[in-house]
LORONU-236405 format. One record per residue (C-alpha): residue in one letter; z negated, y, x. Coordinates in steps of 0.05 Angstrom, whole numbers, plus 5000, padded with zeros to 4 digits. Each point is the difference from the previous one (the first is absolute). Example, Ala and Ser with C-alpha at 12.3 -4.5 7.8 and 13.67 -1.06 7.14 Angstrom:
BEGIN
A484449105246 S501350695027 
//
This chain:
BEGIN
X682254267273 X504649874932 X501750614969 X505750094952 X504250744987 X503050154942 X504750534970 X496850434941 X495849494968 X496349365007 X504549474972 X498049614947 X498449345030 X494250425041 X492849874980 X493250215030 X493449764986 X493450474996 X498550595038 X506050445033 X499950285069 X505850634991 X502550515047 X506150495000 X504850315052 X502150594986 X505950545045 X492950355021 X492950264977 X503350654961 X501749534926 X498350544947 X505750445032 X504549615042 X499049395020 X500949384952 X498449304997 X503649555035 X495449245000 X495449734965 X496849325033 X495749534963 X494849405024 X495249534952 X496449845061 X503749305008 X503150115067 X507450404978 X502350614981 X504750224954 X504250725010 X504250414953 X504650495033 X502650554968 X505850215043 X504050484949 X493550194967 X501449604941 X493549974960 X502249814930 X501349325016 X492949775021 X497649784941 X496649425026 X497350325052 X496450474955 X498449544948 X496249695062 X496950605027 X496950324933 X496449264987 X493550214995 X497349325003 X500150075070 X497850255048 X505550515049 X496849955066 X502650655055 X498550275061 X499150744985 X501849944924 X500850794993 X507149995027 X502549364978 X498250124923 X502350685004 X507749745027 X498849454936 X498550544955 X505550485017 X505249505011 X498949394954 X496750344955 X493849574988 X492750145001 X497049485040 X493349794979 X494349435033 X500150315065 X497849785069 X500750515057 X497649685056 X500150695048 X495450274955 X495149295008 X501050155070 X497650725005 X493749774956 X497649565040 X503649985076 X495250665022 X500349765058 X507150105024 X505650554970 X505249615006 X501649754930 X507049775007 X502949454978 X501349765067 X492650045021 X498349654939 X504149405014 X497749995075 X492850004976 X500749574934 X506049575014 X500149915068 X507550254997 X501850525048 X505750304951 X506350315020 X502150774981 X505850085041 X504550124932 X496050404958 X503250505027 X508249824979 X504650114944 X497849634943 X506150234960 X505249785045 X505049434960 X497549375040 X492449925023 X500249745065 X496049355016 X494750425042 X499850464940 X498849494950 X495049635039 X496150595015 X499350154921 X497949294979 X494550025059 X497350614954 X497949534949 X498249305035 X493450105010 X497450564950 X496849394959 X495949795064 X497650735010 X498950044932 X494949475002 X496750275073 X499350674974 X496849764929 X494049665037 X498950595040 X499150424934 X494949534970 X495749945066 X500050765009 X499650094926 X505950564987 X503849504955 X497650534944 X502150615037 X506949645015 X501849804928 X499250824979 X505150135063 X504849504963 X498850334930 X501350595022 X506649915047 X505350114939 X496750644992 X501250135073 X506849764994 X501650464950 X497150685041 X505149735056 X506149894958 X497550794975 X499850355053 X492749865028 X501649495047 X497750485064 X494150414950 X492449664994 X499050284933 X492749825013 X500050455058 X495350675004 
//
């Protein structure tokens, strides 16, 4: 697969067409408190990916990156949107809007299985029997190693494909409605996590 790393920003002579397939990596699941963002990997669905590693947690140089990410002309496709929006939010700064979770699609309308992960989806959608074995690494270290940097543009390859598998699915079981309010409402969700309520269901008895 061609995928290309980068250092801070996108260069200039990047471009991407439609519809964005994003993910992060982040030093681990704690990033209100501790642990910051270290990747942030990009797709339009054309076959590549491009990343942007942060390895001295420089921020203020992604302009392009952000200018990118808060287009709201298209559509930001994730799998479980929650965390990835909440690490854009705290760490870039930007309030992503036009949002596309497709764990969420998943749990609406995959009843038949609890396994929602991306990996799963990809097996079921893509035929692609994906590869975790560096989720679990140092995304801050200086150099990303070639497993590393594979493993992060595989997070994006096929999100457009899923994307398109999970949209018939809502419209034949009709929950494209109830899906759309999930969407609307995810910044507001974001924002209870990055306040404190990420482990409270405020709707709770």
């Amino acid at each position: 697969m061609p995928y290309f790393l980068h250092i801070n920003d996108l260069p200039d002579d990047v471009s991407f067409d439609g519809d964005l397939a994003v993910d992060t990596e982040t030093r681990g699941l704690n990033i209100v408190n501790r642990d910051r963002l270290c990747v942030v990997q990009i797709s339009d669905g054309k076959g590549d990916a491009h990343l942007v590693h942060f390895p001295d947690g420089d921020f203020d140089k992604a302009n392009r990156l952000k200018s990118l990410l808060a287009d709201e002309g298209r559509v930001k496709i994730f799998h479980y949107a929650r965390f990835d929006v909440a690490a854009l939010k705290l760490y870039l700064n930007i309030d992503i809007k036009n949002i596309y979770c497709t764990k969420i699609a998943s749990k609406l309308v995959r009843t038949y299985t609890d396994r929602h992960s991306l990996k799963e989806l990809c097996r079921e959608y893509a035929n692609v029997d994906l590869s975790k074995q560096q989720q679990c690494s140092d995304w801050s270290a200086p150099e990303l190693t070639p497993d590393q940097v594979a493993y992060a543009a595989s997070d994006v390859l096929y999100l457009h494909a899923i994307r398109t598998k999970l949209d018939e699915v809502l419209l034949r079981e009709n929950r494209v409605d109830l899906f759309r309010k999930c969407l609307d409402f995810l910044p507001e969700r974001v924002a209870l996590d990055i306040g404190g309520w990420s482990e409270i269901d405020i709707f709770s008895h």
